[in-house]
DRENDRENLUM-442437 format. One record per residue (C-alpha): residue in one letter; x, z, y. Coordinates in Angstrom, 1 decimal, decimal comma. Example, Ala and Ser with C-alpha at 12.3 -4.5 7.8 and 13.67 -1.06 7.14 Angstrom:
2
+------+--------+--------+--------+
! resn !     c1 !     c3 !     c2 !
+------+--------+--------+--------+
!    A !   12,3 !    7,8 !   -4,5 !
!    S !   13,7 !    7,1 !   -1,1 !
+------+--------+--------+--------+
This chain:
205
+------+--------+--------+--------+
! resn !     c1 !     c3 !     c2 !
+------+--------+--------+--------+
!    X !  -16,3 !   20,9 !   42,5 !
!    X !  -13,7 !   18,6 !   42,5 !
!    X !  -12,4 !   16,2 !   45,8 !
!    X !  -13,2 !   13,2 !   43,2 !
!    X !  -17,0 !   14,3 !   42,6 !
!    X !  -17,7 !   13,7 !   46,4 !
!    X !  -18,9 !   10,7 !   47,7 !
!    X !  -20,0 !    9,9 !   50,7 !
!    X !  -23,8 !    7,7 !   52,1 !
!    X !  -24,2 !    6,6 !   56,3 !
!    X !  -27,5 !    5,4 !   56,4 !
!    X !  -27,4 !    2,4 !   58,9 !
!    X !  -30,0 !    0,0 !   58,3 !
!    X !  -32,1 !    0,9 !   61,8 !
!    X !  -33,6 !   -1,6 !   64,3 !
!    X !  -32,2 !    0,5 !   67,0 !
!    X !  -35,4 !   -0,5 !   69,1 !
!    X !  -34,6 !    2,4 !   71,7 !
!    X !  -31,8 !    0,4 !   72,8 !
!    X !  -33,5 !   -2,4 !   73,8 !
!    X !  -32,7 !   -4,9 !   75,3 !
!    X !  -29,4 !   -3,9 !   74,0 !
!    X !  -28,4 !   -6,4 !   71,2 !
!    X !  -25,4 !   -5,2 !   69,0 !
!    X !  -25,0 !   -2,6 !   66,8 !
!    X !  -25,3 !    0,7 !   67,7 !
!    X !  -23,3 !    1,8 !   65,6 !
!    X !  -20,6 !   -0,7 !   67,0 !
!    X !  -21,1 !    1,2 !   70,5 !
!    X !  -17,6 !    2,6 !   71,9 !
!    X !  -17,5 !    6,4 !   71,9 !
!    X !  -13,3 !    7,5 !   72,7 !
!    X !  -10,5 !    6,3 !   71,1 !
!    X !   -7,9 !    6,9 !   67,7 !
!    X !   -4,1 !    7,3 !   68,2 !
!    X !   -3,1 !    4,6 !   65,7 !
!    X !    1,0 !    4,3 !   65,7 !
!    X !    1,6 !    5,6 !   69,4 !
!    X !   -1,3 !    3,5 !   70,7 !
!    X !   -5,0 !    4,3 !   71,8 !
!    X !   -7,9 !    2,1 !   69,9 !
!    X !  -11,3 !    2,3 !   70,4 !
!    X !  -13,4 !    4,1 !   68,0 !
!    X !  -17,0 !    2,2 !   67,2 !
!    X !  -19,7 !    5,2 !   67,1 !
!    X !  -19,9 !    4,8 !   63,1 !
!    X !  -16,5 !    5,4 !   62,6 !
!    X !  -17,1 !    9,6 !   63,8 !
!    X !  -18,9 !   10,4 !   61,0 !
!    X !  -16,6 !    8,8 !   58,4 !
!    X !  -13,7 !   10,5 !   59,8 !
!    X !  -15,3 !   13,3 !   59,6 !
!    X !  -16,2 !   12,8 !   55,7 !
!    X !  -12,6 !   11,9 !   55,4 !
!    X !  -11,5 !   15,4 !   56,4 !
!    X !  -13,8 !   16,6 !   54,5 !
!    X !  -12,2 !   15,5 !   51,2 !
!    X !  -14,2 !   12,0 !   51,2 !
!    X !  -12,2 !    9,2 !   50,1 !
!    X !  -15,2 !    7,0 !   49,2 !
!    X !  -18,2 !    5,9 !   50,8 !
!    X !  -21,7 !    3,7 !   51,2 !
!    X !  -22,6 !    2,2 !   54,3 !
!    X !  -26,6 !    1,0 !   53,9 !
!    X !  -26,7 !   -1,9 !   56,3 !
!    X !  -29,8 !   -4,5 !   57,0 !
!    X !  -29,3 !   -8,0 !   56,5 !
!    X !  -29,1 !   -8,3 !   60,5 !
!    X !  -26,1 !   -5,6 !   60,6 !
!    X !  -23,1 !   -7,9 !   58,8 !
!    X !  -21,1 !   -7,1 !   62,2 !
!    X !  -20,7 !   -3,8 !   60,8 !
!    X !  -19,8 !   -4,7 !   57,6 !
!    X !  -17,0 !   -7,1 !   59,1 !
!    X !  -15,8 !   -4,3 !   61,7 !
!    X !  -15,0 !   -1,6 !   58,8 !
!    X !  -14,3 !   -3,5 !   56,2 !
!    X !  -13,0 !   -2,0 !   53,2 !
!    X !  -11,9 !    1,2 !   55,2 !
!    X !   -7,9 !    1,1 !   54,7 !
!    X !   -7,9 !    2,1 !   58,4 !
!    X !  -10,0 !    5,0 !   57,5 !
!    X !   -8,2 !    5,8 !   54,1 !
!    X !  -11,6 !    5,3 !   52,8 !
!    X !  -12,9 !    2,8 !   50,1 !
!    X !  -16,1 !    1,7 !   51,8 !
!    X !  -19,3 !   -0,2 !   49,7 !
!    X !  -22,1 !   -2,0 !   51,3 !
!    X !  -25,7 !   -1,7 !   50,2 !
!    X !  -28,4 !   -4,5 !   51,5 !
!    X !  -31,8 !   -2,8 !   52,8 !
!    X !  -33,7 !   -6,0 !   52,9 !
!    X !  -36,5 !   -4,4 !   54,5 !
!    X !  -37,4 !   -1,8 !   56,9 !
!    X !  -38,5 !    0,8 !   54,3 !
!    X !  -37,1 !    4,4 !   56,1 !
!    X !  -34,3 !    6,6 !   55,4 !
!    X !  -35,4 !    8,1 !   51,9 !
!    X !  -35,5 !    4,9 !   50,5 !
!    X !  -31,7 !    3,2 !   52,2 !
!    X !  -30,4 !    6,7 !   50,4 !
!    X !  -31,9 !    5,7 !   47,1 !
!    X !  -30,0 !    2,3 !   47,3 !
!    X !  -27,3 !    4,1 !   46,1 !
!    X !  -28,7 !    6,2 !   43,3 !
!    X !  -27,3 !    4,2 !   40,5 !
!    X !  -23,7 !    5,2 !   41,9 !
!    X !  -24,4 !    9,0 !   42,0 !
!    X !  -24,3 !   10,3 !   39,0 !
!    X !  -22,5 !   13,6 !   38,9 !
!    X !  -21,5 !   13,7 !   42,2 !
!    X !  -21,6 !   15,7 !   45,3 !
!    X !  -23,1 !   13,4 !   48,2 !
!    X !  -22,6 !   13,8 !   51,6 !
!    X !  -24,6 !   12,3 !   54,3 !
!    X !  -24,2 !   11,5 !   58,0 !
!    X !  -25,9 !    9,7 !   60,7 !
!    X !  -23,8 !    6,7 !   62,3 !
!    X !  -25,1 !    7,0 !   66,0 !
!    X !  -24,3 !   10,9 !   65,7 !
!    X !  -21,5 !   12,4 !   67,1 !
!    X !  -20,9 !   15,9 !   65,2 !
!    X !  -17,9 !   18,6 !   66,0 !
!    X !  -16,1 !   20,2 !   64,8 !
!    X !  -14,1 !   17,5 !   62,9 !
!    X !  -13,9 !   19,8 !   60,2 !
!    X !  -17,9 !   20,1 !   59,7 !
!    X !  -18,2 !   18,1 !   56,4 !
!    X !  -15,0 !   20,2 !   55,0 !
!    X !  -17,1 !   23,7 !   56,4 !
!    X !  -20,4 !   22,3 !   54,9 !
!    X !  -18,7 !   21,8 !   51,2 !
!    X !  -17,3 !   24,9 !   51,4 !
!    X !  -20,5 !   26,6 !   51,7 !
!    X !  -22,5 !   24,1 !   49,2 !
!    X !  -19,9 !   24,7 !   46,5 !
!    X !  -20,2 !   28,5 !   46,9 !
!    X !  -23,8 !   29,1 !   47,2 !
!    X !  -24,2 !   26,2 !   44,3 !
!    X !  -27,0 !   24,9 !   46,5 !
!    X !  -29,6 !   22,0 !   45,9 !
!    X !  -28,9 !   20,9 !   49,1 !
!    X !  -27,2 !   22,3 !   52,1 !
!    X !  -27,2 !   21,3 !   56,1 !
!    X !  -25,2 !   21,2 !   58,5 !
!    X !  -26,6 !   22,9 !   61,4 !
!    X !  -25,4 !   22,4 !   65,2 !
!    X !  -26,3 !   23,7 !   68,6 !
!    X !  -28,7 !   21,8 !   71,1 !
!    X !  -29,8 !   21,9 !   74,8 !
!    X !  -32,9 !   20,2 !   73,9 !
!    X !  -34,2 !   20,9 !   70,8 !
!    X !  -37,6 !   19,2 !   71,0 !
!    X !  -35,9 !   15,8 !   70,6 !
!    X !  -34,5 !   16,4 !   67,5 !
!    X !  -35,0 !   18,5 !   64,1 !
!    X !  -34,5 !   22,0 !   64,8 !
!    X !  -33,5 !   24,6 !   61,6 !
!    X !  -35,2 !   28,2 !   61,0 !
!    X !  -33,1 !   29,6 !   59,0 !
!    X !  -33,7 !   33,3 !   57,1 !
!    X !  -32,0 !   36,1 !   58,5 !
!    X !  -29,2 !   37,4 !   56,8 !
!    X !  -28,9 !   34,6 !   54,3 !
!    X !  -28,4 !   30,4 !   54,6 !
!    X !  -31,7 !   30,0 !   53,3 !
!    X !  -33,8 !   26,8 !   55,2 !
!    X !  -37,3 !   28,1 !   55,6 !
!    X !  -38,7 !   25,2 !   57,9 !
!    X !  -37,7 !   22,1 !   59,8 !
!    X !  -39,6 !   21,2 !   62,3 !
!    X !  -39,3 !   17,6 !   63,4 !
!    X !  -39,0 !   16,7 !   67,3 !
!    X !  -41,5 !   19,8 !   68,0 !
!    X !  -43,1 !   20,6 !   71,9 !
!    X !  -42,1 !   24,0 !   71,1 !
!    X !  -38,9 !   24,3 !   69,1 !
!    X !  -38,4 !   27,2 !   66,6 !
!    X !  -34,5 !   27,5 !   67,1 !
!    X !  -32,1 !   25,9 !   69,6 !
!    X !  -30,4 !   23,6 !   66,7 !
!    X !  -30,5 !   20,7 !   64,8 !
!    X !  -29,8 !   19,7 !   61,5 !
!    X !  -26,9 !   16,6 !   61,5 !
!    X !  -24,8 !   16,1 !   58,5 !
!    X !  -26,2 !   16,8 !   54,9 !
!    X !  -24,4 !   17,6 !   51,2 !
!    X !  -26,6 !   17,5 !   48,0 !
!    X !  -26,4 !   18,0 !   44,3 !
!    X !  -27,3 !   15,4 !   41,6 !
!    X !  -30,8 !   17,6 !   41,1 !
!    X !  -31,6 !   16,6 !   44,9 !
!    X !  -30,3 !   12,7 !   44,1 !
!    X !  -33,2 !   12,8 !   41,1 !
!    X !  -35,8 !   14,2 !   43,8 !
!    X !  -35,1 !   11,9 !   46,2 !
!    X !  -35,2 !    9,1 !   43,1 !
!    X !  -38,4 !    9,9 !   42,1 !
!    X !  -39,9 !   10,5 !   45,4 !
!    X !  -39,1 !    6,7 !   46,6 !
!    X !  -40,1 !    5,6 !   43,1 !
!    X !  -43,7 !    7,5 !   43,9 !
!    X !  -44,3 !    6,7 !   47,5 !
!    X !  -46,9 !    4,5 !   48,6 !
!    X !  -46,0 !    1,1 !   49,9 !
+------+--------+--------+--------+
């Protein structure tokens, strides 16, 4: 599939309760720094996973913010520092991650979509690239990006079949974890955008 078919969605509407009583951001949080003409910046935590997309082929991308989360928006900007065009969605209210993806539906058609979370840090910086390789050549529905944990149990670890790619279960956050991974970056097919569609358009309120 083409490089132009892909577009990229960071999810980053989120209270960020756990961080209490810290008030910014998260996703504003320092993590390193970017060699920007022969000088160190800092890198706000968001900005990993869009690099990432970038190297990936991803020029363009969504950013779902809440109404509380304009720093972000003002922080990123368009995302020339990125080479990225960057769009904001408004999730008004706190209605989960299924539905801030859907915010974007109407901008989707045909297209690849990749997905990362903007308080995760994922390596290699090639992932997204990796991930579309494999997505493209197993014409999949949806494919994960899987990583290695120390503690499973406080994430969303994968079992995957033997011998194949196939997902047979995720188990979220479990006391006993099936594998030692998680799942942290995501690439899906229009058919998965017209699940996801109808299964916000279904849900209960």
């Amino acid at each position: 599939m083409p490089v132009a078919a892909r577009i990229g969605i960071v999810p980053a509407a989120g209270v960020g309760a756990r961080l209490a009583p810290y008030r910014a951001p998260k996703e504003l949080i320092q993590v390193g720094y970017r060699s920007v003409d022969g000088r160190q910046l800092p890198m706000a935590a968001i900005e990993h996973v869009l690099m990432t997309m970038r190297a990936g082929g991803v020029d363009r991308a969504f950013v779902v913010l809440s109404p509380a989360k304009w720093d972000v928006f003002r922080y990123l900007g368009p995302g020339e520092h990125l080479r990225m065009d960057l769009a904001y969605l408004c999730q008004e209210a706190a209605l989960g991650m299924p539905h801030a993806l859907d915010l974007a539906a109407p901008f989707l058609a045909g297209r690849t979509v990749c997905m990362g979370m903007p308080d995760t840090i994922v390596s290699p910086p090639d992932c997204f690239a990796r991930l579309l390789d494999l997505h493209e050549a197993t014409r999949a529905d949806l494919s994960l990006g899987v990583f290695p944990v120390t503690k499973p149990q406080a994430f969303a670890p994968v079992v995957i079949e033997p011998g194949s790619h196939r997902v047979l279960a995720i188990a979220d956050k479990p006391e006993e974890p099936p594998a030692l991974n998680t799942w942290g970056i995501a690439a899906w097919s229009p058919v998965f955008t017209e699940l996801l569609h109808g299964f916000v358009a279904t849900a209960p309120d």
